[in-house]
C-alpha positions in Angstrom: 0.0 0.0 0.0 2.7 2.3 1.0 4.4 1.7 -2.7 1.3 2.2 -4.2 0.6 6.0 -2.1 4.3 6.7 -3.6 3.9 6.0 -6.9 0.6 7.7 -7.3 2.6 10.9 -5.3 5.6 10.8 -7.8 2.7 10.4 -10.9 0.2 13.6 -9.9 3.0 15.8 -9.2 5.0 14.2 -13.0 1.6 15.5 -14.5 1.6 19.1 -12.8 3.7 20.3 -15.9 2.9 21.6 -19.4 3.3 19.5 -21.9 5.5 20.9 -24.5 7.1 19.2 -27.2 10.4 17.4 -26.2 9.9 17.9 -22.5 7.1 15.5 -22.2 5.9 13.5 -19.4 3.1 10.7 -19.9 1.8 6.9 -19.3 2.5 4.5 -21.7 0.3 1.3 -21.8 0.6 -2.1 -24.8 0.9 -5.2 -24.8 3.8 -7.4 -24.6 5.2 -10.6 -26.6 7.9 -12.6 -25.2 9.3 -14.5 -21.7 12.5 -16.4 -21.0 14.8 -18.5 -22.7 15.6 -22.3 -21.1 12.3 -23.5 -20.1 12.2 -25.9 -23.3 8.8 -26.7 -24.5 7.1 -23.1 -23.4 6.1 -20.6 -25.8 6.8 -17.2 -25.2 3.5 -15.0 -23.9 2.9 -12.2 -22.7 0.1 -9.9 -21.8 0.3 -6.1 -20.8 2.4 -3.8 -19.7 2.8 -0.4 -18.7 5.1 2.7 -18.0 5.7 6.2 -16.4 7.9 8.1 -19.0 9.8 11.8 -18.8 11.9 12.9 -21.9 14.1 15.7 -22.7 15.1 16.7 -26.0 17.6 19.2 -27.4 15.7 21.9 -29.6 17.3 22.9 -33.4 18.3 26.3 -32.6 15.4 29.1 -33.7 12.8 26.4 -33.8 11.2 24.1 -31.8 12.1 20.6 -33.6 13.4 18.7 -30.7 16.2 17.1 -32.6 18.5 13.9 -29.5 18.0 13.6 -26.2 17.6 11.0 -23.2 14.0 9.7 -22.3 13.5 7.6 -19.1 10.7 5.0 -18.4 9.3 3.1 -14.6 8.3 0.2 -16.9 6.1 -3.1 -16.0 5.6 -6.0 -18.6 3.5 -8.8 -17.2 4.4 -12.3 -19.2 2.4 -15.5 -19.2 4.2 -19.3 -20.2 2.8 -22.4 -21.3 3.8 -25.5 -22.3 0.6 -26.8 -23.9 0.1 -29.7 -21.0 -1.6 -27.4 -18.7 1.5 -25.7 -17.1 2.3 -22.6 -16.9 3.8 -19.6 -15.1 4.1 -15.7 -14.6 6.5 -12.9 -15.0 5.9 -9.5 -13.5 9.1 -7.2 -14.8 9.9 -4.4 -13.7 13.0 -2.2 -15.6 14.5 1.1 -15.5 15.7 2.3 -18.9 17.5 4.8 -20.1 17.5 5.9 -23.6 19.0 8.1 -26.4 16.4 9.1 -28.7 17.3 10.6 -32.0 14.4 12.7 -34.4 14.3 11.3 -38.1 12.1 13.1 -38.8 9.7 16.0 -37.7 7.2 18.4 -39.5 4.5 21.0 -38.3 1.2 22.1 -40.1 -1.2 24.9 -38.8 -4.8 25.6 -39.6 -6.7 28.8 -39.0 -10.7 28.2 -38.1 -13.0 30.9 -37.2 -15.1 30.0 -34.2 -17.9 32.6 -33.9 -16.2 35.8 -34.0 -12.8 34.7 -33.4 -10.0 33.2 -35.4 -8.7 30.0 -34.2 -5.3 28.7 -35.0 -4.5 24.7 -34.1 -1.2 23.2 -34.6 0.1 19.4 -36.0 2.7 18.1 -34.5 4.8 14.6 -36.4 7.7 13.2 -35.2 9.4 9.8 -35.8 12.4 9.1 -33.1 15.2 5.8 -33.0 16.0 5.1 -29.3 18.4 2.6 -27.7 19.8 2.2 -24.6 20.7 0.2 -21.0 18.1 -0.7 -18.3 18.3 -2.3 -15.0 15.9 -4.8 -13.9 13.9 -6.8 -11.5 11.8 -9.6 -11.9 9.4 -12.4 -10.1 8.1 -15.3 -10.7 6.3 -18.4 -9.9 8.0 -20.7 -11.7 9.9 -23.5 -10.6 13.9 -24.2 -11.3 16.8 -26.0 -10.0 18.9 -22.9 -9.9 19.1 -20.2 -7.8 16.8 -17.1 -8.8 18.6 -13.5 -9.3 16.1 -11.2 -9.5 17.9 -8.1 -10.3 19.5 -8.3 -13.5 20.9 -5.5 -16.5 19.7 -5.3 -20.0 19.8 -3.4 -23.1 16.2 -1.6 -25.2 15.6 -0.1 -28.3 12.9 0.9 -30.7 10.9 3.5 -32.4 8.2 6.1 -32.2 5.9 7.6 -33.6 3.9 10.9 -32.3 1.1 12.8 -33.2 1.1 15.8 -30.9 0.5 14.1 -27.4 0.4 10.9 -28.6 3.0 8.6 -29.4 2.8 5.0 -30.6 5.7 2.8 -29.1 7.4 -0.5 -30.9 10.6 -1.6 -28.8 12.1 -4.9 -28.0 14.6 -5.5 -24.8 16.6 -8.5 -23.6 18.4 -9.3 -20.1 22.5 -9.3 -20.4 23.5 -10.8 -17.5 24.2 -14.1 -17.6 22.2 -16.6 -15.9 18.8 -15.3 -15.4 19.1 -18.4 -12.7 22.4 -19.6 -11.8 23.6 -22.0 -13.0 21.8 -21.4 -16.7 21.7 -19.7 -19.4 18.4 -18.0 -19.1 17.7 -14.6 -20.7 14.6 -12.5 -20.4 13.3 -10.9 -23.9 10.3 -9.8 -25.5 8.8 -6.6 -27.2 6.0 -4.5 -27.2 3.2 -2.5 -29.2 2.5 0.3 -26.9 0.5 4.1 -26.5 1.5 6.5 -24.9 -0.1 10.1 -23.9 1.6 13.0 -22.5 0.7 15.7 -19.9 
């Protein structure tokens, strides 16, 4: 409960700001494909997951195209496993990345409307970033294994967005790095994710 009154603290007072292109903060929520290598005879699942984000871009001087910057995520995947026989088991995963996010692209369009006896002007925003970088996880589970469970473990993300003023749409992949998901083993944790995103 105590996490949960936290969380919700750190959320309302991320969403006090302006939203302003570059210097956005917003939730994130998709859905997830993907698990852990070494259990042989499980498919990868997955379900949902869902994220706290704050980015900061640099701005191409005069204008206000954000052009690189950094972007960091509170991010939760939930994955299911089966084996087909009836068996099957969880993941809740929780990671910290941290990104660097490049624009490929950007354009802005305006339109003038008269509403009653004033002239309106509305912008449109487009933006298409490339983002990779490290995280640091943690991770349970009910699964059973003869090894010994490390929950905390290092990792590497990347993907691509897409925004429409507020709204971004989010396609990344990530994958564990440290060896031995379980020790001993050669487990990994991977997957990706379709996910939307509005900022504040």
């Amino acid at each position: 409960m105590k996490k949960l009154l936290f969380l919700s603290l750190c959320l309302f007072i991320g969403l006090q700001g302006v939203c302003q292109v570059g210097e956005s903060t917003g939730l994130e929520f998709g859905f997830v494909q993907g698990g852990m290598t070494g259990f042989p005879g499980y498919s990868n699942g997955g379900l949902f997951s869902g994220a706290i984000f704050k980015e900061f871009m640099a701005r191409k001087q005069g204008t206000n195209v954000p052009t690189v910057g950094a972007e960091f995520k509170l991010n939760w995947s939930y994955y299911s496993m089966d084996n087909g026989n009836g068996n099957s088991f969880y993941m809740n995963v929780y990671t910290l990345p941290v990104t660097f996010k490049a624009n490929l692209g950007s354009s802005w369009t305006y339109q003038t409307r008269k509403e009653g006896d004033e002239l309106k002007t509305y912008s449109m925003f487009r933006a298409i970033y490339l983002y990779a970088g490290p995280e640091a996880g943690y991770w349970q589970t009910n699964a059973t294994h003869p090894g010994t469970l490390n929950q905390v473990f290092g990792g590497v993300v990347g993907g691509i967005q897409i925004w429409i003023n507020r709204f971004k749409i989010d396609v990344y992949g990530h994958r564990s790095i440290s060896p031995g998901t379980y020790t001993p083993g050669n487990d990994y944790i991977q997957g990706g994710a379709l996910a939307f995103g509005v900022a504040f």
